[in-house]
N, C-alpha and C positions, 0 to 999 in steps of 0.2 A: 745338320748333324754337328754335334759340337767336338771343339779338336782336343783328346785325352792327354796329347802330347806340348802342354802350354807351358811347362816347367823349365826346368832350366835342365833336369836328364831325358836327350832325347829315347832313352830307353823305357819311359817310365809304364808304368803297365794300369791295368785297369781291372777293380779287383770287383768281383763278388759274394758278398758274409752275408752268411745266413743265422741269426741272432746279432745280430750288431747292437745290440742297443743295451749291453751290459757285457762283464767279463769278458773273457778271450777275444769275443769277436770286436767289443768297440775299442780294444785297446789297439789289438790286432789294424783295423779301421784311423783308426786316430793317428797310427806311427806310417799307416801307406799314406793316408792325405800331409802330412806333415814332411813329405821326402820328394810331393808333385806328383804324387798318385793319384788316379782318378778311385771312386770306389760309389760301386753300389750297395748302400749297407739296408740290408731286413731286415724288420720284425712284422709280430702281428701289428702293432700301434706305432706308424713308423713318426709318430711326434717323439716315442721315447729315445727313437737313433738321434732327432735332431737335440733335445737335452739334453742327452750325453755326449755329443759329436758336436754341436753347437752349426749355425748355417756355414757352408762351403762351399765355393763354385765347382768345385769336383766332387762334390757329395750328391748323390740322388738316394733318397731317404724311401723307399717303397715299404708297402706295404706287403707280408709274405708269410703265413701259413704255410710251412711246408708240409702238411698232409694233405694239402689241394695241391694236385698237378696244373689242372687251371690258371691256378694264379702263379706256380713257376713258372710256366711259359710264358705267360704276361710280364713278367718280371725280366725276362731274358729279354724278350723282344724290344723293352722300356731303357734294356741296359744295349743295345744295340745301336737305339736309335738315337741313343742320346750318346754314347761313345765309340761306337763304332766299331767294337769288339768283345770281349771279354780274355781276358787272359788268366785270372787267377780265381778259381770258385773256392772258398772256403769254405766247408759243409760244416758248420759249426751248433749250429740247431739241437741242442739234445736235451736229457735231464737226466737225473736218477732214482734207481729205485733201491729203495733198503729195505730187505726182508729176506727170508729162508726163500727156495725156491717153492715149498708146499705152500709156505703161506701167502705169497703171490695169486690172486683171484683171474681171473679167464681175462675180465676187462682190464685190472693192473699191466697186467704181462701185454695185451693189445696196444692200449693207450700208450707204453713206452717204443713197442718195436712201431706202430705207427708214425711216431717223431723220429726216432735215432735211427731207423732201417729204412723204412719205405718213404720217410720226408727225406733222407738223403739220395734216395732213386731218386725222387721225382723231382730235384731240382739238377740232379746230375740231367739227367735224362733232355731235360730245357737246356743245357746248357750245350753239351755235348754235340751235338746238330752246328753251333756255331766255332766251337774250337777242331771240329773235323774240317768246317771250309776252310776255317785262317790255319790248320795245317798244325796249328802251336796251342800251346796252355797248359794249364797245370792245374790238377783236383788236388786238394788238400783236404784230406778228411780228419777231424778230430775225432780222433779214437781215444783209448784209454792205457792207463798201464792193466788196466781190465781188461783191453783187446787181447792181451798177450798173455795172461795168467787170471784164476779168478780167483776169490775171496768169501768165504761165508759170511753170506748177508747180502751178494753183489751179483749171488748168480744169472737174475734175470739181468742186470743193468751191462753185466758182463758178456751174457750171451751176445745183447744187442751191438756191441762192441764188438766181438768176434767177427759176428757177423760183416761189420764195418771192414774189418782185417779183409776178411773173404772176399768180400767185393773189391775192396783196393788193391789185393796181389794179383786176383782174375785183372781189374783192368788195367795193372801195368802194362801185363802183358798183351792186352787186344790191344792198346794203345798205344804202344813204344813207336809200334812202324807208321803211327798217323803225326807222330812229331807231339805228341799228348806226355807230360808225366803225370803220373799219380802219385802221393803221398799220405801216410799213415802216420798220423802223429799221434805221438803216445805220452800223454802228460801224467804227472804222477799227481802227488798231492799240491795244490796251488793255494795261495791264499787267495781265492776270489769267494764269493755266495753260492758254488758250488753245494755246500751242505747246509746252506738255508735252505727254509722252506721255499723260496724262490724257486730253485731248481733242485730239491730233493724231495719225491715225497717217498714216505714211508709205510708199508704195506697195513690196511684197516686190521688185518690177522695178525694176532702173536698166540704161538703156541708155546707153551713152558717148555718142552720138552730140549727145547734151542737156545734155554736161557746160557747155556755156557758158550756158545760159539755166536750166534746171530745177535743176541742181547749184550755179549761183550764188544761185540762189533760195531753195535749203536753208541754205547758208553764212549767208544774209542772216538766214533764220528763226532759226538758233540764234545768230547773234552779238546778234539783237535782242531776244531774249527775255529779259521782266522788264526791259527799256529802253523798252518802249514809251511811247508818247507822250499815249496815253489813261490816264485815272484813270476807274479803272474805278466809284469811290464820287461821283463826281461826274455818270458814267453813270445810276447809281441815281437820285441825284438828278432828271437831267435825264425819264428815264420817269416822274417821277412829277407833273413841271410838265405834259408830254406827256398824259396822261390826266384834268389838272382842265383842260385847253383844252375851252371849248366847240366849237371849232373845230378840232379837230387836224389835221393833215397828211398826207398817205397817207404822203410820206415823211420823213425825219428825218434829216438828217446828220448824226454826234456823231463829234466830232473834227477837227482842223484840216488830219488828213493825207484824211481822206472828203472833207473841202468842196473842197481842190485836186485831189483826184483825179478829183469829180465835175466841175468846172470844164474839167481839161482833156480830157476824156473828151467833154464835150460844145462845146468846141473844135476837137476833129478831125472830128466827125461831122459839121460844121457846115460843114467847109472842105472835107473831102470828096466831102461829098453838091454840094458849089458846083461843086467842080470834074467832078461827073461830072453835072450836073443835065442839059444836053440829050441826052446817053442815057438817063438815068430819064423822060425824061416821053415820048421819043418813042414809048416802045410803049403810050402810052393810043390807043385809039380813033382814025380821023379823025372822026367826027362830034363826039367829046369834044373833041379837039384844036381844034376850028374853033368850038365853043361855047366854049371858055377865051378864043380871039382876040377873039372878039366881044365 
C-alpha cells in the first residue's frame, strides 16, 4: 500500500473527483496534487484525466461511470488499496439540461437524474462504508446556484440539483456524529464548457409557446458563454480552503452572481410567506392553535 502522506504537509489528505478529466473537477484535482495531495481522479476514459492532469506519483487515473455502482465500488476499493483511505469525495459528475419542464422527454429528464442524482448515490454509497471506519471525511457535492433557486429553461437540471441539496442537508445530519462533513456547493456562472455542448444538452422539443421565457433563456446561455463571471481556477482554489475548515458549511456560495441570487430568492420567500402567514397557520390544530396563544 502506498504512503499518501510523501509530502512535505503531514496533514495531506487524499481526495476522490468524480469527472476529473475537465473543468471543476481537473482543476479542483490539479491544485490538490500540486499542494502533496494524493488524488484519485474519474472519468469514463481515464486517458483523458492523464491529458489533462499529465502523469503523477499521486494520481491514480481510473476509470468510472457513475451510473454503474459496480464500478464505484471498484473505484473505492482501488482508492483504498492504493492510499489507504479516502478523505475527500468530490461528487462532481454532472451535466445540463436546457429546456421548459413540458418539453423535457421521459428519457431527457432519466438520462440527467441518472448522472446528477443516482451516479452521485452510487459513488457516495462506495465510499461512505470507508470514511464510517476512518471515523473522518468529507462529501462535497457540486450542486448549483440551481440547487437553491430555479430558472426557466433550468427546471429539470434544477430539480436534479435540488435534489443534490436534499441529500446533502439529510446527510449532514446522519453524518455529523460519525466524524463525516458534508458540503453543498453552489457555483453560479463560471467560465468553464459548462454550456458547450460538452456538458449541455438541450432538450430535442421546443414549443413556441415559451419562446419568450425558455427561448430568451437559450439566447442568454449562448451569448454568455465563456463571459461568465466565475473563474473557475479560483473555484479550485476556494474547494480546497473548503475542505482544510475544521468547520465547513453544508453549504457554499461561489460567486457573486450565487450570493445575489441566494439573497433574493430568500427575499421573496420571506415576503411571501408574510403575506400569506394567516392562511398557513390557520390549518394547525385548535388545540395547537390555542397552546401557541398561551
Amino acid at each position: 500500500m502506498a504512503n499518501a502522506n510523501n509530502g512535505n504537509n503531514s496533514n495531506n489528505k487524499v481526495w476522490l473527483i468524480t469527472g476529473a478529466s475537465r473543468g471543476f473537477g481537473a482543476l479542483i484535482a490539479r491544485d490538490a496534487l500540486a499542494r502533496g495531495d494524493a488524488v484519485v481522479a474519474t472519468a469514463r476514459d481515464p486517458q483523458t484525466v492523464i491529458d489533462a492532469l499529465g502523469q503523477h506519483p499521486q494520481l491514480l487515473a481510473l476509470k468510472l461511470d457513475v451510473r454503474h455502482e459496480a464500478q464505484a465500488i471498484g473505484v473505492a476499493q482501488r482508492a483504498l488499496e492504493r492510499f489507504g483511505r479516502i478523505d475527500v469525495l468530490v461528487n462532481n459528475a454532472g451535466y445540463g439540461l436546457l429546456g421548459a419542464v413540458e418539453e423535457a422527454n421521459s428519457e431527457e429528464v432519466r438520462a440527467l437524474f441518472d448522472t446528477n442524482v443516482f451516479g452521485l448515490l452510487n459513488v457516495s454509497r462506495a465510499v461512505l462504508p470507508l470514511m464510517r471506519r476512518q471515523g473522518s471525511g468529507h462529501l462535497v457535492n457540486l450542486s448549483s446556484v440551481g440547487g437553491y433557486r430555479s430558472y426557466a429553461g433550468w427546471g429539470i437540471y434544477c430539480a436534479s440539483k435540488f435534489a443534490v441539496e436534499a441529500l446533502s442537508e439529510a446527510q449532514a445530519m446522519e453524518l455529523a456524529p460519525l466524524g463525516i462533513h458534508v458540503t453543498a456547493v453552489e457555483p453560479g456562472y463560471f467560465r468553464t464548457d459548462f454550456l458547450d455542448a460538452a456538458s449541455l444538452v438541450s432538450t430535442r422539443n421546443r414549443i413556441d409557446a415559451y419562446a419568450e421565457t425558455v427561448g430568451a433563456m437559450r439566447a442568454h446561455a449562448a451569448g454568455v458563454n465563456h463571459r461568465q463571471p466565475g473563474d473557475p481556477q479560483k473555484l479550485a482554489k476556494a474547494v480546497l480552503t473548503l475542505v482544510d475548515s475544521a468547520a465547513p458549511p453544508l453549504r457554499l456560495q461561489l460567486g457573486s452572481d450565487t450570493v445575489a441570487g441566494v439573497r433574493e430568492k430568500n427575499r421573496a420567500v420571506e415576503a411571501e410567506m408574510a403575506e400569506w402567514l394567516a392562511l398557513a397557520i390557520s390549518t394547525d390544530h385548535d388545540d395547537v392553535a390555542a397552546a401557541v396563544k398561551a
